[in-house]
Backbone bond lengths (Angstrom), bond angles and torsions (degrees), N, CA, C in turn:
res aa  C-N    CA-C-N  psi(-1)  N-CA   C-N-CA  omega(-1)  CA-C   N-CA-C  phi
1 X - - - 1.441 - - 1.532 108.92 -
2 X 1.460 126.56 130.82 0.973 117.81 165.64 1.759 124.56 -122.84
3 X 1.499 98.94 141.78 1.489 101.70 170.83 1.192 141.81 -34.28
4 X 1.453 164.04 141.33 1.237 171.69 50.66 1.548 85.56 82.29
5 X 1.008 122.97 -70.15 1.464 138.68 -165.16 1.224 116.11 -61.20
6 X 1.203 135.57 -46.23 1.253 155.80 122.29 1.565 122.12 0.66
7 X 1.536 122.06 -88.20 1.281 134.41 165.66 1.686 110.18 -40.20
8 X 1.131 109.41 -38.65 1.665 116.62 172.86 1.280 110.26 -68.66
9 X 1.204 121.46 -51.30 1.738 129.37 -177.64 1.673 111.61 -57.38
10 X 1.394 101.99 -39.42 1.776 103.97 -171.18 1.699 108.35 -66.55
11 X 1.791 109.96 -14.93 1.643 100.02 -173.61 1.068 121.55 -74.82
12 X 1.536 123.54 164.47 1.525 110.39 174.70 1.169 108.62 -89.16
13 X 1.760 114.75 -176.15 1.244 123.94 -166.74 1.645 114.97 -66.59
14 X 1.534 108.30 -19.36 2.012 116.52 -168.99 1.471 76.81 -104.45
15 X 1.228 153.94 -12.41 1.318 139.62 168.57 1.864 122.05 -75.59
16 X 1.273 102.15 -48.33 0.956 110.69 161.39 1.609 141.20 -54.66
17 X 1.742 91.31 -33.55 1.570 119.01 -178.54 2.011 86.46 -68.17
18 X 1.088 110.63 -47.49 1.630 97.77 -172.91 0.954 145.01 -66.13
19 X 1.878 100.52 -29.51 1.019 117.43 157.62 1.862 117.76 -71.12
20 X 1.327 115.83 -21.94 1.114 112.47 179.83 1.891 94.10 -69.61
21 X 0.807 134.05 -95.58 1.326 136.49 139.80 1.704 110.90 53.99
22 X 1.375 103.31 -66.72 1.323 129.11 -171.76 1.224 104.32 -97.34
23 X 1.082 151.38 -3.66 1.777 160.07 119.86 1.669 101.61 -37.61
24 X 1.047 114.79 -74.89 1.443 127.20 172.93 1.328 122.90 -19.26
25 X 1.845 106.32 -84.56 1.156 116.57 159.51 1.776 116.09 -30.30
26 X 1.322 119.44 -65.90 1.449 119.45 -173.65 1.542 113.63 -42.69
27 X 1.473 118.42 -59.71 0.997 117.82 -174.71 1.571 104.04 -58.59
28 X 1.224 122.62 -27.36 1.847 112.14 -166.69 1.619 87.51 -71.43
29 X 1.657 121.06 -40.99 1.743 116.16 -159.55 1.157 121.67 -111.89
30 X 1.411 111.15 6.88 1.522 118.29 -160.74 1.234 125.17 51.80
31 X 1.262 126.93 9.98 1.535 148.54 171.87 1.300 128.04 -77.40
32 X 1.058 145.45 59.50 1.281 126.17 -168.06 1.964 120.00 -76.56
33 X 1.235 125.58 81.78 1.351 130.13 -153.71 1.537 95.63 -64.74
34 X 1.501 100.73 174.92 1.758 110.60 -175.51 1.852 92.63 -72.94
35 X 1.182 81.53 149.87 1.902 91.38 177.67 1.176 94.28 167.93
36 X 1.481 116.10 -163.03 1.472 124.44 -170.97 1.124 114.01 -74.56
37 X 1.028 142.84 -38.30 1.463 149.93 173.14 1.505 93.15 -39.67
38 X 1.274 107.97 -95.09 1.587 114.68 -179.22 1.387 125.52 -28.55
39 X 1.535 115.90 -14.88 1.211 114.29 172.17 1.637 112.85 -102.48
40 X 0.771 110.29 -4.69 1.921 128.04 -164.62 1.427 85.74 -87.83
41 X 1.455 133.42 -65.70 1.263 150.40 129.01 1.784 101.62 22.85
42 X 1.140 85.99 -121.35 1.106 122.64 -176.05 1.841 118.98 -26.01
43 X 1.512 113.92 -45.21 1.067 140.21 172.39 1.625 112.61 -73.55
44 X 1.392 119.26 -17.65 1.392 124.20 -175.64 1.708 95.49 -106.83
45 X 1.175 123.43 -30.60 1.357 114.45 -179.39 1.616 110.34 -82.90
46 X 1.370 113.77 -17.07 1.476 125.14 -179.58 2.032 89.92 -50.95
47 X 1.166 116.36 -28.87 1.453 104.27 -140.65 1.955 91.70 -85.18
48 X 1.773 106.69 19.23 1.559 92.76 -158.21 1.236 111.02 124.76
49 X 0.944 138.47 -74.15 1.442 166.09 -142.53 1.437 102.16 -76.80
50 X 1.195 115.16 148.42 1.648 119.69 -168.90 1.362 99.09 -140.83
51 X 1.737 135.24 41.47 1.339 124.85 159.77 1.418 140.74 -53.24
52 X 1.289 105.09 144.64 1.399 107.97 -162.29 1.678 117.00 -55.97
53 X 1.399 131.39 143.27 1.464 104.21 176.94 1.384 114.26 -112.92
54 X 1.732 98.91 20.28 1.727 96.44 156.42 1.465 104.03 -87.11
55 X 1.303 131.54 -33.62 1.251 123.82 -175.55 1.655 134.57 -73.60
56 X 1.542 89.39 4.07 1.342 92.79 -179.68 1.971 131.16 -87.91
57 X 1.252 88.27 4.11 1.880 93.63 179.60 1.849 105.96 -84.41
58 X 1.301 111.49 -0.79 1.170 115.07 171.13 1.675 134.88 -66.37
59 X 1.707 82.36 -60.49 1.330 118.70 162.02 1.753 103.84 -36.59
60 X 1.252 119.87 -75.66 1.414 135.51 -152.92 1.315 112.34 -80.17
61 X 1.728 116.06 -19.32 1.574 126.84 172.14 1.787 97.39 -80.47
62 X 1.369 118.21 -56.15 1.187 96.34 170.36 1.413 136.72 -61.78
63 X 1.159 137.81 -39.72 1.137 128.45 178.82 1.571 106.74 -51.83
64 X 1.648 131.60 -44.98 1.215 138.57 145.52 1.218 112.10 -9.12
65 X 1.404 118.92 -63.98 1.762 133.22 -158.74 1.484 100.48 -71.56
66 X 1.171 108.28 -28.46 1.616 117.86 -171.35 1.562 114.26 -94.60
67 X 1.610 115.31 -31.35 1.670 83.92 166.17 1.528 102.40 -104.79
68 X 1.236 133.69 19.84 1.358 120.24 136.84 1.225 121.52 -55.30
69 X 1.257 131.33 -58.13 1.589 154.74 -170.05 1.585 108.75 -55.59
70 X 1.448 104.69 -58.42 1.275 133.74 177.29 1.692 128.12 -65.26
71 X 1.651 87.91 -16.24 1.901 90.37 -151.93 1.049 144.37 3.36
72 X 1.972 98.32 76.55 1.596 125.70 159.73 1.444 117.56 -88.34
């Protein structure tokens, strides 16, 4: 089984940028369209798990914050 945290960590940096991207957009439309997010989502709750999908721009800004911070 893997973590939320996890599935986020394995993306690359232009992957991440899209999903950051698609955080963005939502908050400007309240929309969150199919894209990676929704599948990151979706694929982590497959495992069982019923996470929230307002709570998920957190998740994906931090890992962001961290290889900025980090420079990975």
């Amino acid at each position: 089984m893997k973590h939320l945290e996890e599935f986020i960590a394995a993306l690359t940096d232009k992957q991440l940028k899209a999903a950051y991207d698609e955080l963005v957009e939502w908050k400007k439309t309240g929309i969150l369209n199919d894209g990676l997010t929704r599948k990151i989502h979706e694929q982590y709750n497959l495992q069982g798990f019923d996470f929230p999908l307002y709570a998920l721009p957190e998740k994906f800004f931090f890992e962001a914050a961290k290889r900025y911070f980090e420079g990975e």
